[in-house]
Structures are given as structure tokens and as C-alpha cells.
C-alpha positions in Angstrom: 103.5 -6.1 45.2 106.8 -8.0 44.4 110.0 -6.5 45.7 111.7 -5.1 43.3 109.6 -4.2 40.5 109.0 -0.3 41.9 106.4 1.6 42.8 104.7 1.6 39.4 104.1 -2.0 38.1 102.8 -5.0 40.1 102.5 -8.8 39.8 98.4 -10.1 39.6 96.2 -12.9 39.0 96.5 -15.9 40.7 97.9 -17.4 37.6 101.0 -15.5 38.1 104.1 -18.4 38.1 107.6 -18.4 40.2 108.8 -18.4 36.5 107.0 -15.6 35.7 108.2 -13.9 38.9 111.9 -15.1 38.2 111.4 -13.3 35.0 110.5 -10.2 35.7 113.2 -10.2 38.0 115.6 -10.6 35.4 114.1 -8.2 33.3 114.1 -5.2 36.0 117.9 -6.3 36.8 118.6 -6.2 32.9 117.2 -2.6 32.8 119.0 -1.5 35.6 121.8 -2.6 34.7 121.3 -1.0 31.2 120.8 2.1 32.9 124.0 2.1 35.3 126.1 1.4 31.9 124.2 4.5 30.2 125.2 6.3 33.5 128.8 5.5 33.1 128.9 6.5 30.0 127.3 9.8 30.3 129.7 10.4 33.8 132.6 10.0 31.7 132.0 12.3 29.1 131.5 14.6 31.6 135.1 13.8 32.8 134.7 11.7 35.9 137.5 9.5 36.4 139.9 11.6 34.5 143.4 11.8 35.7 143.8 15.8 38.1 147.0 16.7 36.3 150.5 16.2 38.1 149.1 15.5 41.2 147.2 12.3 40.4 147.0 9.0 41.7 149.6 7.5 39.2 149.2 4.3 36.9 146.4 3.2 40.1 143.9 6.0 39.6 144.3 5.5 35.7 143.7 1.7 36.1 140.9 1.8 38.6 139.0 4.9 37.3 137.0 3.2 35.2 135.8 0.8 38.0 134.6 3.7 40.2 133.1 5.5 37.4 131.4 1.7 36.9 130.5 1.7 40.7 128.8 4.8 41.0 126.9 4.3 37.9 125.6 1.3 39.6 124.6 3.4 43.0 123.2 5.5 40.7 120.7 3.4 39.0 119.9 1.6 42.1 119.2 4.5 43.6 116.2 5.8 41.5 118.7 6.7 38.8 117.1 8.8 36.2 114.0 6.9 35.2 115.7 5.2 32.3 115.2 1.6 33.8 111.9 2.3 34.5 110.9 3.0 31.2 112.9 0.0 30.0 111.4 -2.4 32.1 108.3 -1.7 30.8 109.5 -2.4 27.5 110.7 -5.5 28.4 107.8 -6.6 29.9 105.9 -5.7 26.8 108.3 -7.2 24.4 108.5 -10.6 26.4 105.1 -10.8 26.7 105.3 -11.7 30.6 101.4 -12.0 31.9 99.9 -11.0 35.1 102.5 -7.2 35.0 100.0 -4.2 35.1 100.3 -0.7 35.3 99.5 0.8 39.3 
């Protein structure tokens, strides 16, 4: 199995290229990466990084929140996340038409 492409889908065939196994690298990265920004989104509305009231961090808090909402999106996704990427990846994989990907 190639690092990085989860429990779930594997690299096969002897066929399979270090252009093909560049790609599906960037196509797991781009899902993740889709899912930490759906992540962010979703933690905001819920009001993470939102100023406390008087007892905030100032004009830093409001200019880094963002960034830490960002960040822990990221951890987020990389850690398991909620199965988004997963399901994205595959979709990738399907609409790029990389060979040698199956389903474990």
C-alpha cells in the first residue's frame, strides 16, 4: 500500500508509474485540503474564532483568528476528519481516470 492513500484504496499492477503514484498523491492532498477548507467553514459558523466580548485579544485575535480557525481545520482533516476527503478522493480518482487505484 502507498503511504498516504488510507486504509481503503491501494496502488496495483505492476504497470502502476511514479507518475501515476505522484498523482494520486496530489489528488488525496487536493481532497484533504478540500475538506480542511469545508472544516473551516463549518467551525466558523459555529463561531470559532469570534471575538469573547471586552475581554478579547484586541485587533491580534481579530487578525489571526482566521488563521487558527484555518489551522485546526487542517489538523482536523489530517486527522481522519469527517470522511469528506475520503469520499472525494475517490471521486478524483474516478474522474481522472488514474489506473492501477482499487477499492480494499
Amino acid at each position: 500500500m502507498i503511504e498516504g492513500t488510507g486504509p481503503s484504496l491501494q496502488i496495483v499492477g505492476a504497470a502502476q508509474t511514479a507518475s501515476d503514484s505522484a498523482r494520486v498523491a496530489q489528488l488525496r492532498a487536493a481532497a484533504e485540503e478540500f475538506e480542511a477548507t469545508f472544516l473551516a467553514e463549518m467551525l466558523k459558523s459555529a463561531g470559532f474564532g469570534q471575538p469573547r466580548g471586552s475581554f478579547g485579544g484586541g485587533a491580534g485575535e481579530d487578525a489571526f483568528a482566521s488563521l487558527l480557525v484555518k489551522e485546526q481545520a487542517t489538523q482536523l482533516a489530517a486527522g481522519g476528519g469527517i470522511g469528506l476527503s475520503e469520499h472525494i478522493f475517490r471521486a478524483l480518482v474516478r474522474a481522472d481516470g488514474v489506473q492501477g487505484v482499487e477499492d480494499v
